[in-house]
C-alpha positions in Angstrom: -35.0 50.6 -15.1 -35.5 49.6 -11.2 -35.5 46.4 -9.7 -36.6 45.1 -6.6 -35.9 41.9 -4.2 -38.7 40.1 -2.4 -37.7 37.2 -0.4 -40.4 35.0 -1.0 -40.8 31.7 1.3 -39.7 29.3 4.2 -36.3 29.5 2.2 -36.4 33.3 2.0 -35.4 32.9 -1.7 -35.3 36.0 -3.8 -37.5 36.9 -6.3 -37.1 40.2 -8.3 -39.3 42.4 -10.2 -37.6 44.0 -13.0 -39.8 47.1 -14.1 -39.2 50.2 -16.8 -40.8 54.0 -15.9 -44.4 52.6 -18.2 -45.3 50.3 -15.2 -44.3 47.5 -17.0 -42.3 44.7 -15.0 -40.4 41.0 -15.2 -40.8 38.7 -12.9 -37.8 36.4 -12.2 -38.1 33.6 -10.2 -41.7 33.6 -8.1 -40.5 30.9 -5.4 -43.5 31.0 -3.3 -46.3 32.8 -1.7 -48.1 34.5 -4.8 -51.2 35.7 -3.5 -48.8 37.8 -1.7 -46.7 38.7 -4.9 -50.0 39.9 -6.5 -50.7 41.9 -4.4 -47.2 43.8 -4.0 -47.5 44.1 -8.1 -51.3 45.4 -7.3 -50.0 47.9 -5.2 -47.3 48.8 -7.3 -49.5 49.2 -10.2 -47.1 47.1 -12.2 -48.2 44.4 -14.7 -45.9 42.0 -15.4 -45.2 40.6 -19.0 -43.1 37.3 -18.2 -41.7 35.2 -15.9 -37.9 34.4 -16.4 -36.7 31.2 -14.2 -32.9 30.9 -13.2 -33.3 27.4 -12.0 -36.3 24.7 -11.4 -35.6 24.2 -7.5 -38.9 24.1 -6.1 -38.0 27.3 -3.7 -37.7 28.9 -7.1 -40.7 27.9 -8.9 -43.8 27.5 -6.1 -45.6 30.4 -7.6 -45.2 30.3 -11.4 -48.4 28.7 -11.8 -50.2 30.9 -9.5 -48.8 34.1 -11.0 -48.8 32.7 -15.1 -52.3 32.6 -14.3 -53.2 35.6 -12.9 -51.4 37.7 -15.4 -51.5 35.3 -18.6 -47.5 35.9 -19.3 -45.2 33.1 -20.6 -42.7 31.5 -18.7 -39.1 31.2 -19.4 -36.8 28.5 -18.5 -33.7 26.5 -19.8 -34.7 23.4 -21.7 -32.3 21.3 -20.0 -34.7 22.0 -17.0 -37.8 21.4 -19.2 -39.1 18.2 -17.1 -37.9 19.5 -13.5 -41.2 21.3 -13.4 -43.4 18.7 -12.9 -40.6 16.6 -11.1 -40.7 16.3 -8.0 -37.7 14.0 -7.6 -35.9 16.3 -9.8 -37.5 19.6 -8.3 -36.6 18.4 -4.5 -39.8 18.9 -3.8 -39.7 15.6 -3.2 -36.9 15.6 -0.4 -37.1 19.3 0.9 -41.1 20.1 2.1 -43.3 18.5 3.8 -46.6 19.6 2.0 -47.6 18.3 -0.9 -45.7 17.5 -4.4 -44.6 20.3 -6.4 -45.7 19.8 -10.1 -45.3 22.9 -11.8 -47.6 23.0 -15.3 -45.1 23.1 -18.7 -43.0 26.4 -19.5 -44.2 28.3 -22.5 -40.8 29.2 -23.8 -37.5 27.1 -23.3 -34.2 28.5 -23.5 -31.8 26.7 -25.9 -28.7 29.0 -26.5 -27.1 32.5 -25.2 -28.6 35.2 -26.8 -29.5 38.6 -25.8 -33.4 39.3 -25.2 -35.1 42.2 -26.4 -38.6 42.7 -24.6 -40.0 46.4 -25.3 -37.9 48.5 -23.2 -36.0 45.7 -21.4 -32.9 43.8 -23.1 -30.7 41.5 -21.8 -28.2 38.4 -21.9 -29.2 35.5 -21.0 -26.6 33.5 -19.8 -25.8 29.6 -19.1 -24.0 29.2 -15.9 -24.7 25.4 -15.1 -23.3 23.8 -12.2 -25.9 24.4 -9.5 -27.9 22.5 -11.8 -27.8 21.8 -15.3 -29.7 24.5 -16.8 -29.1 27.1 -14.1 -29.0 30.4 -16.2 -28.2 33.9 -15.3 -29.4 37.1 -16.7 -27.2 40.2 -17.4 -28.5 43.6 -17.6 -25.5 45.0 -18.9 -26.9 48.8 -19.6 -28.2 49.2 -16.1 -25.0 46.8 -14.4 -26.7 44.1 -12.5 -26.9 40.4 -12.7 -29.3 38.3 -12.0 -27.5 34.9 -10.6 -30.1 32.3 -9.2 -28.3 30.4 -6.8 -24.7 30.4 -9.1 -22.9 33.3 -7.2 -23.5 34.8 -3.5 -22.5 37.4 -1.2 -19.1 35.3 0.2 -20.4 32.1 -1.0 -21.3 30.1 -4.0 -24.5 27.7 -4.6 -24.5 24.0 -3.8 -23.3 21.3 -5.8 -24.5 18.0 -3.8 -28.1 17.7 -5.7 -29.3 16.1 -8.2 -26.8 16.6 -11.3 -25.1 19.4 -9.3 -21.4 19.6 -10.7 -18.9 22.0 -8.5 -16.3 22.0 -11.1 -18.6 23.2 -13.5 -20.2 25.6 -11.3 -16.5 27.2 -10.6 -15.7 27.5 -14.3 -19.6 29.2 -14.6 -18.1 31.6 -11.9 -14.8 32.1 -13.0 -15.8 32.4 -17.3 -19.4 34.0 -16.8 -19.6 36.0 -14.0 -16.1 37.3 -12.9 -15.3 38.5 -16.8 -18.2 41.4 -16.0 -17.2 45.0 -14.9 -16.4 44.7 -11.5 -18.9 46.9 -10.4 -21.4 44.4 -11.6 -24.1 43.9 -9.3 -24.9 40.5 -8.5 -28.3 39.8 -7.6 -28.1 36.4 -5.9 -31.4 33.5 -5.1 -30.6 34.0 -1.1 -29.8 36.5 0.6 -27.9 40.0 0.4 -26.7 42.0 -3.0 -22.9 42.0 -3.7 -20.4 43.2 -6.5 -18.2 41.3 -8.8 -15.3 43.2 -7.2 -17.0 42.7 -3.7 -16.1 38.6 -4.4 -13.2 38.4 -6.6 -11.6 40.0 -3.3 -12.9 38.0 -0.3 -15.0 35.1 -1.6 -13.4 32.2 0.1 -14.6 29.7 -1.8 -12.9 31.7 -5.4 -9.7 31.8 -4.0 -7.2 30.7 -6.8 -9.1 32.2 -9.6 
């Protein structure tokens, strides 16, 4: 199993492609510029099977419609997050770009529960680490040791909480219960910016001192 990071848009957030040795891949979080995904997947000669979403921010959903119907794949998000799609209040769409609206169509699949996911070759935990926003949800590839955080857990820092139905006390208990309890050579996988290890913040993130 590979993965690979592809900062996608004016907010550079990170989308990554999750593939096994058949060419097969999972696409999580396709923030913007899909033409462009498409044709880094062409190239790669990797089809993709479904699109997981950590979060509805609109830097993390710009593509999903763009890429759903390209490759005709279901789309995966946590149903507390059902109606952020196609809000753009809720989205910040609405507050953060000055193009149009983002209205994303209606996910295919919502997320109710922690459960492990089996899909072919590729299983993992899917995880609920609110705080960043309500149905912020992580996904934990135990077997090959990485984590795929959304904007939950960064290299020295930690995602916002002043949104819309941001909570930081929650987020820190996400942290602290769902993310820190992994090995600590976990590899984090984070919405912005660089990689990092569970170890790697337990030891220097600022803003987890006390835990």
């Amino acid at each position: 199993m590979k993965w690979s990071q592809i900062p996608l848009g004016v907010m550079q957030t990170n989308c990554y492609i999750i593939e096994n040795t058949e060419g097969s891949c999972i696409i999580f979080d396709p923030g913007s510029e899909g033409k462009r995904l498409i044709r880094w997947l062409t190239k790669k000669n990797l089809q993709p099977c479904a699109i997981f979403l950590t979060h509805a921010h609109f830097d993390h959903i710009g593509a999903v419609d763009e890429i759903r119907a390209n490759y005709k794949i279901p789309v995966y998000i946590h149903e507390f997050e059902e109606d952020w799609l196609s809000n753009p209040s809720l989205n910040g769409s609405q507050y953060f770009t000055s193009k149009s609206l983002l209205r994303i169509n209606p996910a295919d699949v919502l997320l109710t529960k922690e459960e492990q996911k089996i899909m072919g070759d590729f299983t993992f935990s899917i995880i609920e680490t609110p705080g960043h926003s309500p149905g912020s949800v992580s996904y934990y590839f135990q077997n090959e040791g990485f984590v795929v955080s959304g904007d939950v857990l960064f290299k020295g820092s930690i995602g916002r909480t002043d949104l819309k139905k941001g909570n930081n006390a929650q987020l820190l208990a996400s942290i602290h219960d769902k993310l820190l309890t992994m090995p600590e050579e976990t590899v984090v996988l984070p919405g912005h910016g660089p990689t990092t290890t569970i170890i790697e913040e337990m030891d220097s993130n600022p803003f987890l001192n006390g835990f």
